[in-house]
N, CA and C atoms as a LAMMPS dump frame, in Angstrom:
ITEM: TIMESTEP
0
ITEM: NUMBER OF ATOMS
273
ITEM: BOX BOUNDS ff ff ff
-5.0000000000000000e+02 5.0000000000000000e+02
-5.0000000000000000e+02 5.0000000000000000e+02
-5.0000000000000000e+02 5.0000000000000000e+02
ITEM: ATOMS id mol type element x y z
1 1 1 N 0.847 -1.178 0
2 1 2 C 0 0 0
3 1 3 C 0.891 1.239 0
4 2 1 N 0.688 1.885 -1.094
5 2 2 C 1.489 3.349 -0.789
6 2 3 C 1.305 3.956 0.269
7 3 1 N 2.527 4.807 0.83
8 3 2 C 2.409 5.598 1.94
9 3 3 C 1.941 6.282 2.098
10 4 1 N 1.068 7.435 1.121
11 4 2 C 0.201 8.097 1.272
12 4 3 C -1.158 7.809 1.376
13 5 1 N -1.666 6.516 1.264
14 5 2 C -2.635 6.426 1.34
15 5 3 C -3.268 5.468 2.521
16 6 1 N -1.713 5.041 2.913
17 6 2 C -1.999 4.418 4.638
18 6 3 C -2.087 5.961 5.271
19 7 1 N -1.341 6.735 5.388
20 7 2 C -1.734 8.086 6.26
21 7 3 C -3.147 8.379 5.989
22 8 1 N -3.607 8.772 4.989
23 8 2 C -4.874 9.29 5.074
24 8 3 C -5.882 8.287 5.365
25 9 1 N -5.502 6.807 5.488
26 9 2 C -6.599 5.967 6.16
27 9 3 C -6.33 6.002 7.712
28 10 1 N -5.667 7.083 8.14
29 10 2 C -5.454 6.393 9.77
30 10 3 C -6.744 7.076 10.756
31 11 1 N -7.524 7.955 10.044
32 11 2 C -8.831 8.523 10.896
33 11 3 C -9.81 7.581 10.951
34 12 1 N -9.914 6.976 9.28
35 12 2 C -10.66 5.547 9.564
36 12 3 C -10.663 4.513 10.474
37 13 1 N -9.161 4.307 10.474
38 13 2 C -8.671 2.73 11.344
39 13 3 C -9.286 3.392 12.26
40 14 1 N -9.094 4.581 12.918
41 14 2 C -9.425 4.694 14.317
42 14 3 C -10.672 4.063 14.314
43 15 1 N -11.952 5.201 13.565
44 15 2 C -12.94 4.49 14.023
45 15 3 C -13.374 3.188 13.825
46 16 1 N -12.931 2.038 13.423
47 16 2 C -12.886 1.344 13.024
48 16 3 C -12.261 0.897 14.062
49 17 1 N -11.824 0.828 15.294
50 17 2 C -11.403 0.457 16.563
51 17 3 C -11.907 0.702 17.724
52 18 1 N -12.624 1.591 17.115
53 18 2 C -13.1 2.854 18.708
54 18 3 C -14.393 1.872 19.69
55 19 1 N -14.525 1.707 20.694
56 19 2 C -15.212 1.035 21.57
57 19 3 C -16.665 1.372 21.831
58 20 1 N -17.728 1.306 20.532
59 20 2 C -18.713 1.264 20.035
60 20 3 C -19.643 0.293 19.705
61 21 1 N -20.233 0.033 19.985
62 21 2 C -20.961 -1.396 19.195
63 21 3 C -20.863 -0.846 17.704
64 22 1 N -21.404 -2.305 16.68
65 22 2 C -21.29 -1.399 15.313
66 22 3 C -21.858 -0.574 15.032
67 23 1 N -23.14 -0.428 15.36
68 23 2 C -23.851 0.792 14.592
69 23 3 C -23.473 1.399 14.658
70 24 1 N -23.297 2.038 15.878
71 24 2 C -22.444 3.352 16.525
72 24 3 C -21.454 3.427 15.665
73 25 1 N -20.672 2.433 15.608
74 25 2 C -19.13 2.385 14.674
75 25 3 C -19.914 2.952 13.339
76 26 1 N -20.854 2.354 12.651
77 26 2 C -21.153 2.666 11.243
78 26 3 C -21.787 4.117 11.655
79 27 1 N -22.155 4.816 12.105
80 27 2 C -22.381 6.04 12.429
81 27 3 C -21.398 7.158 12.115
82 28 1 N -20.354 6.682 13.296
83 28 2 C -19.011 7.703 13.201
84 28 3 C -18.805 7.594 11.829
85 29 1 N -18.406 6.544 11.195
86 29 2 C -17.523 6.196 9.898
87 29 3 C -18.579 7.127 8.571
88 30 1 N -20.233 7.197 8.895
89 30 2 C -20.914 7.857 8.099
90 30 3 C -20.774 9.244 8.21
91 31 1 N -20.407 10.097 9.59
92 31 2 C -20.409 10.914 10.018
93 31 3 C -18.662 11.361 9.296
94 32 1 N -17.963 10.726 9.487
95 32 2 C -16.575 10.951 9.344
96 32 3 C -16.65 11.682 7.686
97 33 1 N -17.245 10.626 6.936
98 33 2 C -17.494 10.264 5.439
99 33 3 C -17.939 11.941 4.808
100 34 1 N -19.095 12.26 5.581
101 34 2 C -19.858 13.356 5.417
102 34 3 C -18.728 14.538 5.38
103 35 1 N -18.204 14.806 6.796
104 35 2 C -17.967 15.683 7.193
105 35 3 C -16.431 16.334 6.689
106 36 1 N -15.605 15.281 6.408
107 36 2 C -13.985 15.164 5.418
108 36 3 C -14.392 16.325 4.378
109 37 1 N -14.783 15.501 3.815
110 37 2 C -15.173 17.095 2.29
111 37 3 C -15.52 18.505 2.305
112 38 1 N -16.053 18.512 3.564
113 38 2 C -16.296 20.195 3.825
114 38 3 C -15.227 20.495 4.521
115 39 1 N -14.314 20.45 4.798
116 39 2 C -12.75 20.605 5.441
117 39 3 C -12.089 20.401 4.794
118 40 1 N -11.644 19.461 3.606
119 40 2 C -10.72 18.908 3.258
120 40 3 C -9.836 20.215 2.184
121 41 1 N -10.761 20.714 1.672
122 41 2 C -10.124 21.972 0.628
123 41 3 C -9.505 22.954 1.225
124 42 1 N -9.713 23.131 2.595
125 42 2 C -8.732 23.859 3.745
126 42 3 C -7.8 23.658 4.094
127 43 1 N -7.28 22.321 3.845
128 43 2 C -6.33 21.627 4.919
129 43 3 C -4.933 21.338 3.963
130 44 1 N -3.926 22.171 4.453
131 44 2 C -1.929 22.024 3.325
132 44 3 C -2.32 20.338 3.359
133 45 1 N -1.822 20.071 2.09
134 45 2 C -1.235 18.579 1.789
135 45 3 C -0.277 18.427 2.568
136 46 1 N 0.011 18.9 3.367
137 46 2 C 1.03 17.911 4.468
138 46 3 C 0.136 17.931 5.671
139 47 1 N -0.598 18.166 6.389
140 47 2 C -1.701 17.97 7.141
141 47 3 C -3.047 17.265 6.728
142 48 1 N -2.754 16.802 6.052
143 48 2 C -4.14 15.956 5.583
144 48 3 C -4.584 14.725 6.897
145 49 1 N -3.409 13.957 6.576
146 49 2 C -3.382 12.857 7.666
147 49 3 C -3.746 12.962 9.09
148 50 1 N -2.956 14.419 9.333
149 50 2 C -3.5 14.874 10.669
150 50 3 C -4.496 14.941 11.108
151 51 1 N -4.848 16.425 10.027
152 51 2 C -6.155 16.588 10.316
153 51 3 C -7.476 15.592 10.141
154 52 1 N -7.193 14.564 9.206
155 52 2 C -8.309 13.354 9.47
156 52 3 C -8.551 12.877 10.663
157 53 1 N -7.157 12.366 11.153
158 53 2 C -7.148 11.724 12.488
159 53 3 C -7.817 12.831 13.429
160 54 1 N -7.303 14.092 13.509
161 54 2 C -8.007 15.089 14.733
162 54 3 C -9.63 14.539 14.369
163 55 1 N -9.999 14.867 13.107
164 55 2 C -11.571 14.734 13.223
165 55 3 C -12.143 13.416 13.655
166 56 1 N -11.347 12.64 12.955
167 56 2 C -11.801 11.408 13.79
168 56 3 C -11.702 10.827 15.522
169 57 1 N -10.757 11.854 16.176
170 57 2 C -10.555 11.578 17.739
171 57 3 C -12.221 12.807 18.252
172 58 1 N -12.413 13.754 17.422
173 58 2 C -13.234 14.757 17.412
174 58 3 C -15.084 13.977 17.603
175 59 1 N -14.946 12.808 16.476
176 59 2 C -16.493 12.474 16.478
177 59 3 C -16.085 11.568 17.557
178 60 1 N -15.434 11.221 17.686
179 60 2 C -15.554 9.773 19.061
180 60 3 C -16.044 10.103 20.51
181 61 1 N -14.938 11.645 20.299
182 61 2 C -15.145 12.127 21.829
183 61 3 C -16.181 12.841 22.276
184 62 1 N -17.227 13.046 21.151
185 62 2 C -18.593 13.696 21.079
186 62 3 C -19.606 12.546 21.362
187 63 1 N -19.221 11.389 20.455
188 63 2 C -19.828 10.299 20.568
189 63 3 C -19.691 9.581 21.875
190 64 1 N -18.599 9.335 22.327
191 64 2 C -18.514 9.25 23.704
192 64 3 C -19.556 10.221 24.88
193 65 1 N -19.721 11.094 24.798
194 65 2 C -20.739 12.035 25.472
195 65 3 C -21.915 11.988 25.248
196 66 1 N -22.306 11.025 24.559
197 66 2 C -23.437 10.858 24.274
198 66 3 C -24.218 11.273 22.748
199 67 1 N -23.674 12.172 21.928
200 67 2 C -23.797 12.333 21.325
201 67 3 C -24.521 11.213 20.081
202 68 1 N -25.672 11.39 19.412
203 68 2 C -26.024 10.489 18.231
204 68 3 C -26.46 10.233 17.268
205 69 1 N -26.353 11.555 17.29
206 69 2 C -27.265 12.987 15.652
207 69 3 C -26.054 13.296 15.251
208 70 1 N -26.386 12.337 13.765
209 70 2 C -25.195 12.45 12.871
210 70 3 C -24.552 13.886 12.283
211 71 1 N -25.959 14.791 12.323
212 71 2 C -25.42 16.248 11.681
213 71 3 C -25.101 16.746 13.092
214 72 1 N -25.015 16.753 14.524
215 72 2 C -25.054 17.196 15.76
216 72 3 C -23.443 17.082 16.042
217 73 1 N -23.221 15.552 15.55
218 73 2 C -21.889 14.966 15.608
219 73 3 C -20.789 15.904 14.618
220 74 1 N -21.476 15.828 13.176
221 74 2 C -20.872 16.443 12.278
222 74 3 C -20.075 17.873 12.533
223 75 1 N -21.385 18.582 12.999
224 75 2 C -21.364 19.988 13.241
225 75 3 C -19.737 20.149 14.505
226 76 1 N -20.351 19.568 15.536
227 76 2 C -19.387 19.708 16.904
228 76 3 C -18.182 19.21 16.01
229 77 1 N -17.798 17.983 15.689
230 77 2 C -16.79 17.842 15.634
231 77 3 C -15.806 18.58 14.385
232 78 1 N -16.971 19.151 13.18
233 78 2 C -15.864 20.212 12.222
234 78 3 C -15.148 21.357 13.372
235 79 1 N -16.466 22.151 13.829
236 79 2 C -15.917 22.875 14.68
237 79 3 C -14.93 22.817 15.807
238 80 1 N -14.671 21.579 16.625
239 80 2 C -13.561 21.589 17.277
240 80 3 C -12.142 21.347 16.61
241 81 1 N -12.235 20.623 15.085
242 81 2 C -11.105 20.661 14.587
243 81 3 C -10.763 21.997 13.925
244 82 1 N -11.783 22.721 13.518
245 82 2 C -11.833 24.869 13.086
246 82 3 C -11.029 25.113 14.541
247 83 1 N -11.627 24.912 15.492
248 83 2 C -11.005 26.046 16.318
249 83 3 C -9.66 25.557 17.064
250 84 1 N -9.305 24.037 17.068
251 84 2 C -8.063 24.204 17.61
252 84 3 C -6.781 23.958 16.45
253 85 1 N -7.214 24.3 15.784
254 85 2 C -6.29 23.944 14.67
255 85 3 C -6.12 25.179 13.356
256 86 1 N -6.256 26.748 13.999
257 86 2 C -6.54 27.082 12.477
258 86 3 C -5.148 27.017 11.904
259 87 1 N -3.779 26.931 12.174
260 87 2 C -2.822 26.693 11.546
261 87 3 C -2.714 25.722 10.203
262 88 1 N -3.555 25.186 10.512
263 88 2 C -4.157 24.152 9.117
264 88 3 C -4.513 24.011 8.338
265 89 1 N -4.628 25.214 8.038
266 89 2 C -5.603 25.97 6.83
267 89 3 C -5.062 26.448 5.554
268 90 1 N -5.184 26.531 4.521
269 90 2 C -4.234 26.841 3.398
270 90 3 C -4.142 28.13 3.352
271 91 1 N -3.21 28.53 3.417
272 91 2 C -3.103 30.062 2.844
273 91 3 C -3.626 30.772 1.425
C-alpha cells in the first residue's frame, strides 16, 4: 500500500477500533465520510493525515458524550477541529 494512502486511512482505522458497538461504529464512519469534504479543501497537503485523524478523535469524543445525531456529531466535531487547529488551513 502506498504511503500516502496508509496516512490518510489512519482517521478511519481509528474508528474502526473505537469502543462502540457497530452501529455506533457505522455512524461515526458515516459521520466521518460526510464531514472530510467540507474541510478537506482547507487543509496544506502535508496535514491531511492529521487533520483526518483530529476529526476522527473529534467524532468519538462527542460520541462518547453521548452524542447520536449524525449532523449534531458532524457539526461539533468540524468545529472543534476549526477552532483548535486554524494553523491548518491553506493560505
Amino acid at each position: 500500500m502506498p504511503f500516502g494512502e496508509v496516512e490518510t486511512n489512519a482517521g478511519q482505522r481509528l474508528l474502526d477500533v473505537a469502543p462502540f458497538t457497530p452501529d455506533i461504529t457505522d455512524l461515526l464512519k458515516h459521520v466521518f465520510d460526510e464531514a472530510w469534504p467540507s474541510i478537506a479543501p482547507t487543509i496544506a497537503a502535508d496535514l491531511v493525515s492529521d487533520t483526518r485523524l483530529a476529526l476522527a478523535h473529534a467524532i468519538i469524543a462527542f460520541a462518547a458524550k453521548g452524542k447520536r445525531d449524525s449532523e449534531a456529531l458532524k457539526a461539533a466535531a468540524l468545529e472543534a477541529v476549526r477552532k483548535r487547529s486554524p494553523e491548518r488551513r491553506r493560505e
